[in-house]
C-alpha positions in Angstrom: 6.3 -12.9 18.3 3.0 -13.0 16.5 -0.4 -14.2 18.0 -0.8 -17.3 15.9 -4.7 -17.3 16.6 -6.6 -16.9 13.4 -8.7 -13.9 12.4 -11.1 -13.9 9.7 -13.1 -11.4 7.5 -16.5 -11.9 6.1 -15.6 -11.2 2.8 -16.3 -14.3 0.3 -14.1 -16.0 3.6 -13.0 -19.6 3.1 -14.1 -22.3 5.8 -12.6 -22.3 9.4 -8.9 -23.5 8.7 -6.9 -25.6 10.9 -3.6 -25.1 10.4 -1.1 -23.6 7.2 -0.6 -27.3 6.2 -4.6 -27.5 5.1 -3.8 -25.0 2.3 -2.4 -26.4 -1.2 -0.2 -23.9 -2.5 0.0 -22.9 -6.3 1.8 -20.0 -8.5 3.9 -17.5 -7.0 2.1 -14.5 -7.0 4.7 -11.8 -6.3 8.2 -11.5 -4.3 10.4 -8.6 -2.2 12.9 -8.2 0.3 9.7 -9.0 2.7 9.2 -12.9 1.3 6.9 -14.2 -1.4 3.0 -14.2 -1.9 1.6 -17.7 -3.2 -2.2 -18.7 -5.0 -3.6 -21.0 -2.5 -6.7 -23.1 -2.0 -8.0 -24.4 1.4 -8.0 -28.3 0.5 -7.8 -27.6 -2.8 -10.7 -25.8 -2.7 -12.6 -22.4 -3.9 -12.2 -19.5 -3.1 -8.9 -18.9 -4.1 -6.9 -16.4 -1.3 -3.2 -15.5 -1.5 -0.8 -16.0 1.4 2.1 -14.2 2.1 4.9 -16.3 3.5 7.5 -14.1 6.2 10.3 -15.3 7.4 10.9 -14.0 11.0 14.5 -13.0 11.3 15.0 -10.5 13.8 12.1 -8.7 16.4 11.8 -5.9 14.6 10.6 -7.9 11.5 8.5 -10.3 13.9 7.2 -6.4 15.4 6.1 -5.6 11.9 4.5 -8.9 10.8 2.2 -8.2 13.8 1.1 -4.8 12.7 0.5 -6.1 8.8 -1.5 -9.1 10.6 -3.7 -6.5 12.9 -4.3 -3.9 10.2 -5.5 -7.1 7.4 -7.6 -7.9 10.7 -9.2 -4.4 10.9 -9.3 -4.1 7.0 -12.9 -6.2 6.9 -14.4 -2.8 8.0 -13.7 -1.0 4.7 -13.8 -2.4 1.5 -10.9 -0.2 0.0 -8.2 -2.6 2.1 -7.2 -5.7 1.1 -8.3 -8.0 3.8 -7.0 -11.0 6.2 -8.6 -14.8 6.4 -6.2 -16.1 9.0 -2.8 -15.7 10.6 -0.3 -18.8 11.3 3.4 -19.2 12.1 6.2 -21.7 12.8 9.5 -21.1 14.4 11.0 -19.7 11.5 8.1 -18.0 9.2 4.6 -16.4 9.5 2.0 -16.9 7.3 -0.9 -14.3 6.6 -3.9 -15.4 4.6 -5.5 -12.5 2.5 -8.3 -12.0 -0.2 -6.8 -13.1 -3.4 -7.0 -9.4 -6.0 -7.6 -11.2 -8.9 -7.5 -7.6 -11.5 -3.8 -7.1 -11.0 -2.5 -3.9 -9.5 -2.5 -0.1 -10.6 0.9 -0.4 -12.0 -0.5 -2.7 -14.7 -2.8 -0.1 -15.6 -0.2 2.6 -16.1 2.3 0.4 -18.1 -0.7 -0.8 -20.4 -2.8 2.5 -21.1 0.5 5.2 -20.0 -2.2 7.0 -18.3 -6.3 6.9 -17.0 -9.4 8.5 -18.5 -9.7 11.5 -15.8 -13.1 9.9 -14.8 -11.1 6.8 -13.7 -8.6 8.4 -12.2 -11.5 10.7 -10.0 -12.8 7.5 -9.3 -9.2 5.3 -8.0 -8.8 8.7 -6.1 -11.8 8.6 -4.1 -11.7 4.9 -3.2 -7.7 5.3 -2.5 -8.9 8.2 -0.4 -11.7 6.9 1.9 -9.2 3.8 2.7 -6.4 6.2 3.5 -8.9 8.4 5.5 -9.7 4.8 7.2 -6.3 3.6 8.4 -5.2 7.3 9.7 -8.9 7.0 11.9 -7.2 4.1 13.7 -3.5 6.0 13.7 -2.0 3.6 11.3 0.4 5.3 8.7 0.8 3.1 5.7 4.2 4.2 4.5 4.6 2.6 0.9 1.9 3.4 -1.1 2.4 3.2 -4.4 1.1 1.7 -7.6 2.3 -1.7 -6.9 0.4 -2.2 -3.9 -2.7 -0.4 -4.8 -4.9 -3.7 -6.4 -7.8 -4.2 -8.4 -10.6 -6.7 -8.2 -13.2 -7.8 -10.8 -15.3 -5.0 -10.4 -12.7 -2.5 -11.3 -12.5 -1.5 -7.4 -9.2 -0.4 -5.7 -7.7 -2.3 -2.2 -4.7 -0.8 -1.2 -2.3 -3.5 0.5 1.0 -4.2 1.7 1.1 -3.4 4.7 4.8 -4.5 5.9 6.0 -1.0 6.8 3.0 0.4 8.5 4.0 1.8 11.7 0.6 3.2 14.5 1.0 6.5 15.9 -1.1 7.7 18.5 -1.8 10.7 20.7 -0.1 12.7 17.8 3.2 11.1 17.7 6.1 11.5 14.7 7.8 9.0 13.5 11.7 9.2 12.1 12.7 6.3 10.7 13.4 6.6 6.8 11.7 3.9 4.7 8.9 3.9 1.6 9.8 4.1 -2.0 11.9 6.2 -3.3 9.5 8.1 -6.1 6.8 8.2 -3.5 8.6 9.5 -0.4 7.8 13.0 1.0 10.5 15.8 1.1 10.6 15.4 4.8 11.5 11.6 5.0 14.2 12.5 2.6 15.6 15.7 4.8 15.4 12.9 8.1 12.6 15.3 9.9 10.0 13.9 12.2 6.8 13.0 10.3 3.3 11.8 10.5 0.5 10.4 8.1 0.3 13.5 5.8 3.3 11.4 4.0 0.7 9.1 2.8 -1.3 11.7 0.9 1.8 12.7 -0.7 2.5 9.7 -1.8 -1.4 10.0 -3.1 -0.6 13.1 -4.8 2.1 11.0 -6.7 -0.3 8.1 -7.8 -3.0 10.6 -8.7 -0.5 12.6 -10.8 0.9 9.4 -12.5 -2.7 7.9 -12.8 -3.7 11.9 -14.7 -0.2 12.1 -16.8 1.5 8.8 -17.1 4.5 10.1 -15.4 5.5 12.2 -12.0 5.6 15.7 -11.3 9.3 15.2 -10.4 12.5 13.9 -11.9 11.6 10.3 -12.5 14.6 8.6 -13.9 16.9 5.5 -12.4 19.2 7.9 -10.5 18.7 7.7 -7.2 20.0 11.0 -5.7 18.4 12.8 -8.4 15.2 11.8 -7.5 15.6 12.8 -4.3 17.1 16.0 -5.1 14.1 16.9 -7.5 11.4 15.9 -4.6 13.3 18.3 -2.3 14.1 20.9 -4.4 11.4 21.0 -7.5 8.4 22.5 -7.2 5.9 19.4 -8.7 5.3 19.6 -12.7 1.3 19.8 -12.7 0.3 20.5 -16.0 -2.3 23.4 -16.7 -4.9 20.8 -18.8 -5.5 19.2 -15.8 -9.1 20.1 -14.3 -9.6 22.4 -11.7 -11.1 19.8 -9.3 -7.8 17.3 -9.5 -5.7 20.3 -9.2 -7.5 21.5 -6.1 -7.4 17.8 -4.7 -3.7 18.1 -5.3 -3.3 21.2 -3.9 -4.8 19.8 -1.2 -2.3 16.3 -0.5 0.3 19.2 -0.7 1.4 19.4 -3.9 1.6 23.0 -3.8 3.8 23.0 -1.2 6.7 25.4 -1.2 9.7 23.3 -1.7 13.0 24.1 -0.5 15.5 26.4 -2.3 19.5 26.5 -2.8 
């Protein structure tokens, strides 16, 4: 079960709720296989915050509605995380109340303009980077990062959310489970080895390459298991115009790795 006290962050943070049922709920913000995430007022009331509404049906899901609740706790001590007002449940469902991102996400971007002025993209990089850096300082691995959940507020800044499949690892532990994004996954998830956060800066080599491009450096079409085969087996499509600095930074996420042969 989750601790249904309330945390709060000091970030434009509505007044001291009292329970879910003093929010007035409005649009439907977004939806996946982890619930939906509604526009909501407290009373009716400015600021505006989102909330994303969990239903708890097993303990594993209950397990990870407590780490997403802890790390949107934590995330009021960087500003490149998308951050938790309160926390709430009932018998069936949690609620966790987070900063309303009202610039859409990076995905918007990339469908819009196909790809990013290399200045912009430096600049997504380096904020994407110092929250990254952030969570693996308090041996949280994020797991999913991809366009979707990397956000954008009015002042063009980044806030990496959704944190539903974040798992902690401490005193160097692996984790094995298999679970992220296809596009974004690292070879190793794929090949069922035991892993650690260095997946997330693949998954930040993707974004960065996508953000540079408009497209991955592997196969990215709707088949599944040839997107898989092509992150196991390609080495990743970096193109040569690219400057020497966002190459190096790639090289450095592991892009450059040497990929497995058949």
């Amino acid at each position: 079960e989750i601790d249904s006290k309330k945390h709060h962050s000091d970030c434009s943070e509505p007044p001291d709720p009292l329970a879910i049922t003093n929010y007035q709920f409005y649009s439907e913000l977004g939806e996946g296989s982890f619930g939906k995430v509604f526009l909501a007022k407290l009373n009716g009331k400015n600021p505006s915050v989102a909330i994303k509404v969990l239903e708890k049906k097993s303990k594993k899901t209950c397990r990870n509605i407590q780490m997403e609740s802890s790390i949107l706790r934590m995330a009021k001590e960087n500003p490149y995380l998308c951050q938790g007002f309160a926390a709430f449940q009932t018998q069936s469902h949690a609620f966790l109340v987070m900063e309303f991102v009202s610039g859409g996400c990076l995905w918007d971007q990339l469908i819009k303009y196909d790809h990013l002025e290399m200045s912009r993209v430096l600049f997504y990089s380096a904020e994407m980077a110092c929250g990254l850096e952030f969570l693996h300082s308090r041996d949280i691995t994020h797991r999913d990062l991809k366009p979707e959940n990397i956000l954008l507020d009015q002042e063009g800044h980044i806030k990496i959310s959704d944190f539903g499949l974040a798992v902690e690892t401490s005193f160097g532990e692996t984790i094995t489970s298999k679970t992220g994004t296809i596009g974004y996954m690292a070879p190793e998830i794929f090949k069922e080895e035991e892993y650690n956060s260095a997946v997330d800066w693949w998954s930040f080599g993707i974004i960065t390459c996508e953000m540079a491009t408009g497209r991955s450096p592997f196969f990215d079409g709707h088949n599944r298991e040839k997107v898989i085969t092509s992150i196991i087996r390609d080495e990743p499509d970096i193109p040569d115009w690219l400057s020497k600095d966002l190459q190096h930074l790639l090289q450095k996420v592991g892009m450059n790795r040497v990929t497995e042969k058949f």
